[in-house]
C-alpha positions in Angstrom: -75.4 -3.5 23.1 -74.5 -2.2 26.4 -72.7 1.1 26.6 -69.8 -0.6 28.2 -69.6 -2.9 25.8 -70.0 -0.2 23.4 -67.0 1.7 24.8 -64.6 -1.5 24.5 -65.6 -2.0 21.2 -64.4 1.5 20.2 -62.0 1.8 22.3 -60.1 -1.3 20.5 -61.0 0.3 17.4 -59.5 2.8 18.4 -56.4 1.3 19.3 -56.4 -0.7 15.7 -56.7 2.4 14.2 -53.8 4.4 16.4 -51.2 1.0 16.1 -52.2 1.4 12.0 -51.8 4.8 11.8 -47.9 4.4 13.9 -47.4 1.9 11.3 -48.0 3.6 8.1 -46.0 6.8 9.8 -42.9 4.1 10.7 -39.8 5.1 8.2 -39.6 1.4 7.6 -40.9 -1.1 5.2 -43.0 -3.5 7.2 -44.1 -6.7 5.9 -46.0 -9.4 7.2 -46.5 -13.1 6.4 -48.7 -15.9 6.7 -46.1 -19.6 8.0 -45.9 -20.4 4.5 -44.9 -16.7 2.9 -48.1 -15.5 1.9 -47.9 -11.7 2.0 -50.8 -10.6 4.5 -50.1 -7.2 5.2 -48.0 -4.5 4.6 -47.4 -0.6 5.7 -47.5 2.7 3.7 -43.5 3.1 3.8 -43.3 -0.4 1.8 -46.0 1.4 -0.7 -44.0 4.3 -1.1 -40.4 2.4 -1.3 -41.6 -0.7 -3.6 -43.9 0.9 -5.6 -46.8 -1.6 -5.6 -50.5 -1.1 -4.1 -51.7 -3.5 -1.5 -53.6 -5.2 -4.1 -50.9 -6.1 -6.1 -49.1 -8.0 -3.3 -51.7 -9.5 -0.2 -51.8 -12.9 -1.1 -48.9 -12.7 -3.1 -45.3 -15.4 -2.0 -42.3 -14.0 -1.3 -39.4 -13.4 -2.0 -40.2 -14.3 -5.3 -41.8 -10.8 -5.7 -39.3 -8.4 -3.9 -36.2 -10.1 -3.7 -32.9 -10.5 -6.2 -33.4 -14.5 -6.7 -29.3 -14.8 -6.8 -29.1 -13.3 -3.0 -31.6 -15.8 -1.7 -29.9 -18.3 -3.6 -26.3 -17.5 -1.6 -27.9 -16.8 1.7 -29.0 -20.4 1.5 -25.7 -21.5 1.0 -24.2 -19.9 4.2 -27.2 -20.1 6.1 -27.2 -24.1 5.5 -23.4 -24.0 6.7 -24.3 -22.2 9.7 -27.2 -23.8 11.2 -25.9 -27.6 10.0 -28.6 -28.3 8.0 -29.9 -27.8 4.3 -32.1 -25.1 3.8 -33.8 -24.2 0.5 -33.8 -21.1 -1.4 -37.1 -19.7 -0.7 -39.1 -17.8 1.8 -37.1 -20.3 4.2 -33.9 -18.5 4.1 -35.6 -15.7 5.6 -37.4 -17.2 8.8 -35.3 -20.3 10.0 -33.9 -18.3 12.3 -37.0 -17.1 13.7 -38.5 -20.1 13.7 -35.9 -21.1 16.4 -36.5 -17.9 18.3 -32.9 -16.9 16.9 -32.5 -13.1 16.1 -31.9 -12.2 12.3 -31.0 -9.3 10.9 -29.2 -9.3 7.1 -28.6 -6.7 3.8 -31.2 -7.7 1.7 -31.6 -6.0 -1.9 -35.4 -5.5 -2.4 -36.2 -4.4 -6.0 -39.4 -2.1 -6.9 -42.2 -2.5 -8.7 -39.7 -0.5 -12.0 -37.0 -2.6 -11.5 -35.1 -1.0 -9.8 -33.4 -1.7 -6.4 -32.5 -0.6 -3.3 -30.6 -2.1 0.0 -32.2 -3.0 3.4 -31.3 -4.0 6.5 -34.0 -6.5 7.4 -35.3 -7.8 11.0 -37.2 -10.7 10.7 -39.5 -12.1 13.8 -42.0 -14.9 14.2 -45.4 -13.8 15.5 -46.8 -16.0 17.9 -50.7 -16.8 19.9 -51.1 -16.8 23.3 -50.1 -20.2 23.4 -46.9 -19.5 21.8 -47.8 -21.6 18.2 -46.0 -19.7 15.3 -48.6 -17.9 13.4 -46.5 -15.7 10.6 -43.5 -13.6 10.2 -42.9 -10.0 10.7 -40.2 -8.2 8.5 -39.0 -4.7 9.0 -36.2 -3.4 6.7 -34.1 -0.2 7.1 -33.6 1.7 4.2 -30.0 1.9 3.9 -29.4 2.9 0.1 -28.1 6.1 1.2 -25.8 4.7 3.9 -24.3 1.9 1.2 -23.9 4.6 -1.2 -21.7 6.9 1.4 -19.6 3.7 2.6 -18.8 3.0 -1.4 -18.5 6.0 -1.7 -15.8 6.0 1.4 -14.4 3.0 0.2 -13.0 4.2 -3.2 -12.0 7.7 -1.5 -9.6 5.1 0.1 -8.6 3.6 -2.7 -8.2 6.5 -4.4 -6.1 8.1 -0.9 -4.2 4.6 -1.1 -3.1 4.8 -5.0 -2.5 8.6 -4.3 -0.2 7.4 -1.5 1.9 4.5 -3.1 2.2 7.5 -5.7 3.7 9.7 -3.7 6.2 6.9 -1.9 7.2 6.1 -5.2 7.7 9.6 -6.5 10.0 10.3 -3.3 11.6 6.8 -4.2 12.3 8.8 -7.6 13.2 11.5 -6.2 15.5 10.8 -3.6 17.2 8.7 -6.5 17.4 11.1 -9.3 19.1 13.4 -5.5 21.9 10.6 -4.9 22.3 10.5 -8.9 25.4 12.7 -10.7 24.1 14.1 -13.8 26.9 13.8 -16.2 28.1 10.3 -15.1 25.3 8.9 -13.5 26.9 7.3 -10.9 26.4 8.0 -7.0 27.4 11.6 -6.0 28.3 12.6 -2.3 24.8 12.2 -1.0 24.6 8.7 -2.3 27.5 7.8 -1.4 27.0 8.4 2.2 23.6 6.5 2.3 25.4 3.7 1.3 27.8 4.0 4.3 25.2 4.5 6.4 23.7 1.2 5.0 27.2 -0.4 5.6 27.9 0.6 9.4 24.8 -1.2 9.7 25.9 -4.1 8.6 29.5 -4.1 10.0 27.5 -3.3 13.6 26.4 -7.0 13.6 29.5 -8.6 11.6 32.8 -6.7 12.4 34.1 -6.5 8.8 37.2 -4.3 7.1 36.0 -1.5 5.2 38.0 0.9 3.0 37.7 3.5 0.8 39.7 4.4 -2.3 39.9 8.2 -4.3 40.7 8.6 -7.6 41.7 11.6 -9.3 42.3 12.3 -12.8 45.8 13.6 -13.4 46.0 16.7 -15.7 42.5 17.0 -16.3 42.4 20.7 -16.0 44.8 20.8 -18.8 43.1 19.1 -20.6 40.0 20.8 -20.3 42.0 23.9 -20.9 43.6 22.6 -24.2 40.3 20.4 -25.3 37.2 21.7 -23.9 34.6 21.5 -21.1 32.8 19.5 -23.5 35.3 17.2 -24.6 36.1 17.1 -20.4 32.9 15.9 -19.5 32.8 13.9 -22.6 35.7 11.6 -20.7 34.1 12.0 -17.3 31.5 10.1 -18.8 33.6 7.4 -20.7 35.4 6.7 -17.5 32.5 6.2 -15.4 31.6 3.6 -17.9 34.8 1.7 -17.6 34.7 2.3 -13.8 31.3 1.1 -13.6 32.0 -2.3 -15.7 35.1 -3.1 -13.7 33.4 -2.7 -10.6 32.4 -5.5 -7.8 28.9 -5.7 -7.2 29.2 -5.4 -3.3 31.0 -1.6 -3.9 29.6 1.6 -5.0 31.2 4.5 -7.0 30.8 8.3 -6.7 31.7 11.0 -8.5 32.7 13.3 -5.7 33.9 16.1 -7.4 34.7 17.5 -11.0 37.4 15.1 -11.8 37.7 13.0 -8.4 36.4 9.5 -7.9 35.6 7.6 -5.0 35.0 3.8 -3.8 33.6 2.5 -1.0 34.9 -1.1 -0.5 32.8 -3.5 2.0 34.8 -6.7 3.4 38.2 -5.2 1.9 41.0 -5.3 4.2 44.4 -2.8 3.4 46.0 -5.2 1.1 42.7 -6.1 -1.1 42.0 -2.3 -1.4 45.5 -1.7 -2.9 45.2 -5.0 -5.4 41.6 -3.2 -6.5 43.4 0.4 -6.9 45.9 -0.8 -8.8 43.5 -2.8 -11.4 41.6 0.3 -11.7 45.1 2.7 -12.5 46.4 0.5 -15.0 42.5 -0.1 -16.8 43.1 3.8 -16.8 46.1 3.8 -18.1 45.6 1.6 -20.8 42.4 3.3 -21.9 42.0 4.8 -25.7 40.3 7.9 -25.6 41.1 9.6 -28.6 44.5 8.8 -28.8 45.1 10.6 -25.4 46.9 9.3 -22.5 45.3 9.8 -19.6 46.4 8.6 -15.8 45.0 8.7 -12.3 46.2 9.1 -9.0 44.7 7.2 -6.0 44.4 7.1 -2.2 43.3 4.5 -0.2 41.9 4.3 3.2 40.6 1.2 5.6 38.8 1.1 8.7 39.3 -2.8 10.9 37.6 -2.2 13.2 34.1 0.1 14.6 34.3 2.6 17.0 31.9 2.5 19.9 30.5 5.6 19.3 30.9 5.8 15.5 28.7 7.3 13.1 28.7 7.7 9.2 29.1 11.0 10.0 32.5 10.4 11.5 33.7 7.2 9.8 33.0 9.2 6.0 35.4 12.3 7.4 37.8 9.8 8.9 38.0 7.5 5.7 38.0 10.9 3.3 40.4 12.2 5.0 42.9 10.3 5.3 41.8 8.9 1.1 42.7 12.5 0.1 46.3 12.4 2.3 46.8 9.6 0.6 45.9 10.7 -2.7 47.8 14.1 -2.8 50.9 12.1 -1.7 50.5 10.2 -5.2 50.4 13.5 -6.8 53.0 14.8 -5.2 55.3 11.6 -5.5 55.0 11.2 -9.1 51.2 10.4 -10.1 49.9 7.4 -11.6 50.1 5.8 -8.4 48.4 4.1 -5.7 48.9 4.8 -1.8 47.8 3.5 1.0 47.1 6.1 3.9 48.4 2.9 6.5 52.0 3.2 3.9 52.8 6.8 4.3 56.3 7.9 5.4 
């Protein structure tokens, strides 16, 4: 044979040898095919990952040998949706594309030769003669086992950060309850009181409504805590927050506001509806047995018709209490076991 012959000869050995050698070093499982899915070759990666020698597969079909039969089975599904035409579970699902010189790159499972499984990300490609004729099909898959596990892994570190975080909402929900909550009575103190006018300036912003507010105080009460008790004190704190709270409309709210003061805030009440309210709750007083003791309340009422420009709940509260308590002490001082309107005052 001529040398230069000779040197062509060895220099496409050579070459063979060099494109088998980049191959077998590739961190990639690759896989070729004959037009029907006869496995014809395949690289020392694909050893390595799927655990079979090249005996055991050239001249094998796939996907029967490699692939979860249930994928293959729903990529046919889709992939007959998306192309507009039926296609077969089978080595099909895997080279339609490429048969139509469309690119195609999926997650495939591929399981070993022990049954187990890990998760690719395969590139499928026709190879072609010079004359452009399909001759086989080239796969190369990604390992990405370790890049699933991290993104699971992400994924429930979000869940996890999400339940954590609806936790902790609802825990401040508690919280800034159990904050707005009195103790002994359980009804609305100070705090929650004032969110609740907050929440009602709001409203009267867009409908211009009356709004009053109405203080009760028990009359005597430190004598009678003197003569029966703290216990016995807090003991009808509680009873008359119960028959507070069952008389009440469901559009107000009730505070305990001090040790033995009580107050109302009254949406959509005008003057004279706040004094018809008051005066239901001093006689239910009145007419309460507890224990065989009489007990009586004073009140003072308040109500705002109309919304400052530059009102705030910070403002309207002191402006409502206020004039609530002037009311109030004028009931004490006029006899008790009354109701008074701040609007009535001489």
């Amino acid at each position: 044979m001529p040398k230069k012959q000779t040197d062509i000869k060895q220099a496409a050995i050579a070459d063979i040898r060099w494109l088998s050698f980049m191959l077998d070093s590739a961190e990639f499982t690759i896989i070729s095919t004959d037009c029907n899915g006869i496995i014809r070759s395949f690289n020392q990666d694909a050893v390595e990952r799927l655990g079979y020698q090249p005996e055991e597969l050239i001249g094998k079909h796939t996907p029967a040998i490699i692939h979860d039969e249930s994928e293959v089975i729903a990529q046919a599904a889709l992939l007959s949706k998306e192309l507009g035409k039926e296609i077969q579970p089978g080595f099909e699902v895997f080279v339609a594309k490429a048969r139509m010189g469309i690119a195609d790159e999926n997650e495939w499972t591929y399981i070993r030769k022990d049954g187990s499984t890990f998760s690719v990300l395969l590139s499928v490609t026709a190879l072609k003669d010079e004359q452009g004729n399909i001759e086989g099909f080239l796969g190369i898959g990604r390992d990405i086992s370790i890049h699933k596990a991290m993104e699971s892994q992400i994924q429930q570190q979000q869940i996890e950060l999400a339940r954590t975080n609806q936790e902790l909402r609802e825990a401040n929900a508690r919280l800034n309850e159990i904050i707005q909550i009195d103790p002994l009575t359980e009804l609305l103190n100070r705090r929650g009181l004032y969110v609740r006018l907050e929440q009602e300036l709001e409203r009267i912003k867009r409908h211009a409504e009356p709004l009053s507010m109405l203080l009760l105080d028990i009359d005597y009460f430190k004598r009678y805590n003197d003569q029966y008790g703290h216990l016995e004190g807090d003991r009808l704190l509680k009873e008359l927050s119960t028959l507070l709270c069952k008389h009440t409309r469901a559009i107000d709210s009730v505070a305990r506001f001090g040790g033995e003061e009580f107050l109302f805030l009254l949406p959509q009440t005008d003057a004279v509806t706040s004094i018809q309210i008051a005066e239901r709750y001093r006689k239910l007083i009145e007419e309460m047995d507890f224990d065989n003791h009489s007990i009586t309340a004073s009140f003072g009422v308040s109500t705002m018709t109309s919304l400052p420009e530059d009102a705030t709940a910070s403002t309207m509260f002191d402006r409502l209490m206020e004039q609530a308590d002037k009311a109030m002490y004028f009931s004490k001082e006029h006899g008790r076991n009354q109701v008074k309107h701040f609007n009535n005052l001489d």
